[in-house]
N, C-alpha and C positions, 0 to 999 in steps of 0.2 A: 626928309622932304622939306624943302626950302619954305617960312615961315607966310610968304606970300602966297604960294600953292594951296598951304593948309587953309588958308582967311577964306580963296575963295572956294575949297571945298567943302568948307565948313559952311560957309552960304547958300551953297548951292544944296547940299545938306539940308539944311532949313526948308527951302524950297519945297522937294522930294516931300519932306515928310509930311505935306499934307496930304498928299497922296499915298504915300507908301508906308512910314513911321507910324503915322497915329493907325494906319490897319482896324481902323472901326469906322471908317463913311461907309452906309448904308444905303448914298444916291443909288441911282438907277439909270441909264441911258438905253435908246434904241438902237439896234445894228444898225447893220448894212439891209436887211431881209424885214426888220421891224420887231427883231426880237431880242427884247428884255438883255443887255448886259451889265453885270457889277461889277460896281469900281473894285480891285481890287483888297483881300484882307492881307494885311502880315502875318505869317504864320511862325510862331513863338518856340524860339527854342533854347530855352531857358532849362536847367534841369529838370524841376517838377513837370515843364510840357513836355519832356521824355517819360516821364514817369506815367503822365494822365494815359500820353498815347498806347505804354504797352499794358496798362490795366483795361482801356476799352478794347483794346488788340483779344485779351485774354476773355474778357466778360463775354466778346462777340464770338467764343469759338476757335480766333485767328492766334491759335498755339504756336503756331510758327514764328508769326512775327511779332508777338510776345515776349518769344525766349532771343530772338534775334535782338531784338532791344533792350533787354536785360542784361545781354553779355556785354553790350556797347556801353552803355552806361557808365558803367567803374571810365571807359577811355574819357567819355567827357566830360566827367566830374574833377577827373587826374588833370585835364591838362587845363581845367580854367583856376586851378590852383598850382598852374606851373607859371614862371613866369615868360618862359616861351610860348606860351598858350598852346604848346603841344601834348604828346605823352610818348610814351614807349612801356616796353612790358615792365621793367621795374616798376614805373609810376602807376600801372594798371596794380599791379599785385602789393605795394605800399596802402594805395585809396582801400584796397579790398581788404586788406588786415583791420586799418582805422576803422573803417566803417561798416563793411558787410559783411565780414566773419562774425565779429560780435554780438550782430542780429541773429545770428543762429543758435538757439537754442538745441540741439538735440540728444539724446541719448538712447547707445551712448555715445562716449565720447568723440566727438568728428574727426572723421579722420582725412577730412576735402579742406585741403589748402589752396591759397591763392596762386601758387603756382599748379595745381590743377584745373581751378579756375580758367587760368588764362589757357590754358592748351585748350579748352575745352572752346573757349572762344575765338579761337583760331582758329581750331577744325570746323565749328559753326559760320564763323564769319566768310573765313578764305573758299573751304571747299562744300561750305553744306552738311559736315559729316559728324559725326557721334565717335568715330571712332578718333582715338588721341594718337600721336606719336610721342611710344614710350620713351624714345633717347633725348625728349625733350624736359627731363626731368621733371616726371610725373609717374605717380606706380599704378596708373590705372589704363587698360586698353579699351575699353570703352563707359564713358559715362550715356548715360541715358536718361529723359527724363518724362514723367507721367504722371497726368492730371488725377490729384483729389482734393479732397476736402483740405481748407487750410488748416486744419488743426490737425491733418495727421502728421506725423514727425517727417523733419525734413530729407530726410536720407530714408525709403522703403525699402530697400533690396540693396545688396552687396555680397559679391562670391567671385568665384573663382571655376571658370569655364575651363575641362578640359577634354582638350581634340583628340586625335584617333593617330596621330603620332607623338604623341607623349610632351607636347606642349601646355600651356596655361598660359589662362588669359582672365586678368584680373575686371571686374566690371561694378559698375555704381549705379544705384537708379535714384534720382532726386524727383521730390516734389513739386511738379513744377507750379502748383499756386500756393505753397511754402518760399517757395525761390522769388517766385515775383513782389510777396510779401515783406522778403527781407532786403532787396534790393531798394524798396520805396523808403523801409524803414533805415537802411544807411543811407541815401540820398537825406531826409529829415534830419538825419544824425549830423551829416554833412553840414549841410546851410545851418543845423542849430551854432556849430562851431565854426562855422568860414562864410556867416552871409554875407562876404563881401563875394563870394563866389555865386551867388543869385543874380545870373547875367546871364547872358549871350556872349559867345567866342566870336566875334564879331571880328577881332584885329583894330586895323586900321581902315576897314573898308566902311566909309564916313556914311557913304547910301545904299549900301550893299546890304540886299535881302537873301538870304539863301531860299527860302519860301514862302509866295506870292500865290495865296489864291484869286484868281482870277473869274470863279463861277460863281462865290459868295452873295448869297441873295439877300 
């Protein structure tokens, strides 16, 4: 981008963020109708405000979108420690050895690697599904996951399913407020060792918010 472009995007930049950047004016204006709207908040998406969002996700009940943000996680930790600010599976399963394999304590000995991991967040992400594809170098056909107490150990169940034509089907049940524990605990691990990675993947987009509360009272 030509040095003159950036001065006045940068300006303009400046601008914006009284409005948009600092994301904490509290004014108030009246509609069109006479009712109450707020100036917009910026809504923070930083690692930890991934982390806050899928612990209140979990505390409320909202298991779903708890472990939906769990899985995502490792991607946006990988890629603001990429220098393409992107990621791919290697970078997903690299951040997850560093940092959230090691928050697992279990016994015994785990046998859920980071390329299970990432299948797992695949079938989760793309199609909604628990069940894995095994040619995708993983020896598990379905992992699963279910609510207890955090202190009981992170892996409850594992066996081996078999059908009525002579097949098997290997399967895993993790705890899922085990899992969301250890995901906060390698993010921590994370910024303790990369706070330069305590940011927003923001790019080059100088006024560009991804989320804008606009109901913020």
């Amino acid at each position: 981008m030509p040095i003159c472009v950036r001065m006045v995007a940068f300006i303009l930049s400046l601008f914006a963020g009284f409005i948009l950047i600092g994301g904490q004016l509290r004014d108030t204006q009246k509609g069109a109708k006479g009712a109450e709207m707020a100036y917009p908040v910026r809504i923070g998406t930083k690692p930890a405000d991934y982390v806050n969002e899928m612990r209140a996700a979990f505390d409320h009940g909202l298991y779903r979108a708890a472990l939906m943000l769990a899985v995502a996680i490792p991607d946006i930790c990988a890629a603001l420690e990429s220098e393409s600010s992107r990621t791919n599976g290697e970078r997903y399963k690299k951040w997850c050895d560093s940092y959230l394999l090691p928050s697992i304590n279990d016994f015994p000995p785990l046998e859920f690697s980071s390329q299970d991991l990432y299948q797992v967040r695949n079938a989760l992400l793309h199609i909604g599904s628990f069940a894995l594809d095994k040619g995708k170098s993983t020896k598990f056909d379905n992992v699963r996951f279910s609510v207890f107490e955090s202190a009981t150990p992170f892996i409850v169940g594992q066996g081996i399913w078999s059908s009525n034509d002579g097949g098997e089907s290997k399967h895993l049940t993790i705890n899922l407020s085990a899992f969301v524990d250890c995901v906060a605990a390698g993010v921590a691990k994370f910024l303790e060792v990369r706070p330069d990675c305590d940011r927003e993947n923001e790019g080059d987009c100088l006024f560009y918010s991804g989320m804008v509360d606009f109901t913020h009272k």
